[in-house]
C-alpha positions in Angstrom: 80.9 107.6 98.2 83.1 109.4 95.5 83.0 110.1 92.0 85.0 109.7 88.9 84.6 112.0 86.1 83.4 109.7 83.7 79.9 109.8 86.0 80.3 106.7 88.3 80.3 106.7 91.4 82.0 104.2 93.6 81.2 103.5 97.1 82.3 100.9 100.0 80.8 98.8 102.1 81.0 95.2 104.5 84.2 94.7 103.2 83.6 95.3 99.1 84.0 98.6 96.5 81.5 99.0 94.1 81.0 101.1 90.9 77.9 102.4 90.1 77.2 103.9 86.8 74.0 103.7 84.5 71.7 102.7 87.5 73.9 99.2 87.9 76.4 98.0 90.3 79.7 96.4 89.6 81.7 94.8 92.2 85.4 96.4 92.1 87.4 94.8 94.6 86.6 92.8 97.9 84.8 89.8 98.4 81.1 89.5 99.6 80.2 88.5 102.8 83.9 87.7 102.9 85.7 90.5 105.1 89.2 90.1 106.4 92.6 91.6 105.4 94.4 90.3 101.8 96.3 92.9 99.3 96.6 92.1 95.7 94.2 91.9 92.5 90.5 93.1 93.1 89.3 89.6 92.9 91.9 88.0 95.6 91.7 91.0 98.0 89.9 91.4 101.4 88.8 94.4 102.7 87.6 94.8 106.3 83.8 95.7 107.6 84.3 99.6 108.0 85.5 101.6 105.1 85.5 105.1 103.9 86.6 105.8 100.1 88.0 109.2 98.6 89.9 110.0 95.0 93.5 110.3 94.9 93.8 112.5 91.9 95.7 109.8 89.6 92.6 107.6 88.5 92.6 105.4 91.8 91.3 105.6 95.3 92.5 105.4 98.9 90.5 103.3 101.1 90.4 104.1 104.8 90.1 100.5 106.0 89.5 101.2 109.5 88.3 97.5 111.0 91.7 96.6 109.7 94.0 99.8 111.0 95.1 100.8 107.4 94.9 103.0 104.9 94.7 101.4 101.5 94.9 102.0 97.8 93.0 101.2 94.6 94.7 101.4 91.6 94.7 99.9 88.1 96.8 97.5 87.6 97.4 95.5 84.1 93.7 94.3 83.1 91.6 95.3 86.3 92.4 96.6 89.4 95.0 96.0 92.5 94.5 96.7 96.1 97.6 97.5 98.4 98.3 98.8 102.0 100.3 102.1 102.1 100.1 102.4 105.5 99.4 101.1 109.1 99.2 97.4 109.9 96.3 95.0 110.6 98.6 93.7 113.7 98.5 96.9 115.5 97.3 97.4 118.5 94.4 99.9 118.2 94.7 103.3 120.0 91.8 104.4 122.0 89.9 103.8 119.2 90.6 106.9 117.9 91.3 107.2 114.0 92.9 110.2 113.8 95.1 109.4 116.5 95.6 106.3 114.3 96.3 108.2 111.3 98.7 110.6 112.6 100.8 107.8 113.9 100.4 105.4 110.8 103.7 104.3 109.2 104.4 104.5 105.5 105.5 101.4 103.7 106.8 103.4 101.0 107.7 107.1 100.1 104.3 108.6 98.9 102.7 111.9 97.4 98.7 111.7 98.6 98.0 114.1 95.6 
């Protein structure tokens, strides 16, 4: 669970982001019940089973989407908001099971400042 500034607080879990603020939830991004691997617009993306969810200082969130070997980003994009891998691949073999292993050896798909 993290939190924006504006008081909400957004938390992951079984494969969905959700926003909390005034005591209600609002689905973000992900699809429930539906877990699996999909970037793209909130509503079209799938995110996997176990997640973790931290700011990244420019109004959006990177998602650690471990069932799925990637590190991913929320961001806003247009009217809502847009989900894309910036690193690791869902194809990858798993290493030891070991995240940090995983993250140290995680490849970039673009050049990127985490904050």
């Amino acid at each position: 669970m993290c939190f924006e500034n504006d008081g909400r607080a957004f938390l992951v879990t079984e494969g969905v982001v959700l926003a909390l603020k005034d005591g209600v939830f609002r689905y973000v991004a992900g699809t429930p019940g539906l877990p699996g691997y999909r970037d793209g617009s909130a509503a079209e993306a799938l995110l996997g089973r176990q997640l973790s969810i931290c700011p990244d200082g420019r109004g959006g969130f990177y998602i650690g989407d471990r069932s799925n070997r990637c590190l991913r980003r929320l961001r806003r994009g247009g009217p809502g908001w847009v989900i894309e891998t910036v690193a690791g691949d869902p194809a990858s073999r798993p290493h030891r099971n070991n995240w940090t292993v995983f993250v140290m050896k995680a490849r970039w798909r673009r050049r990127r400042t985490m904050m």
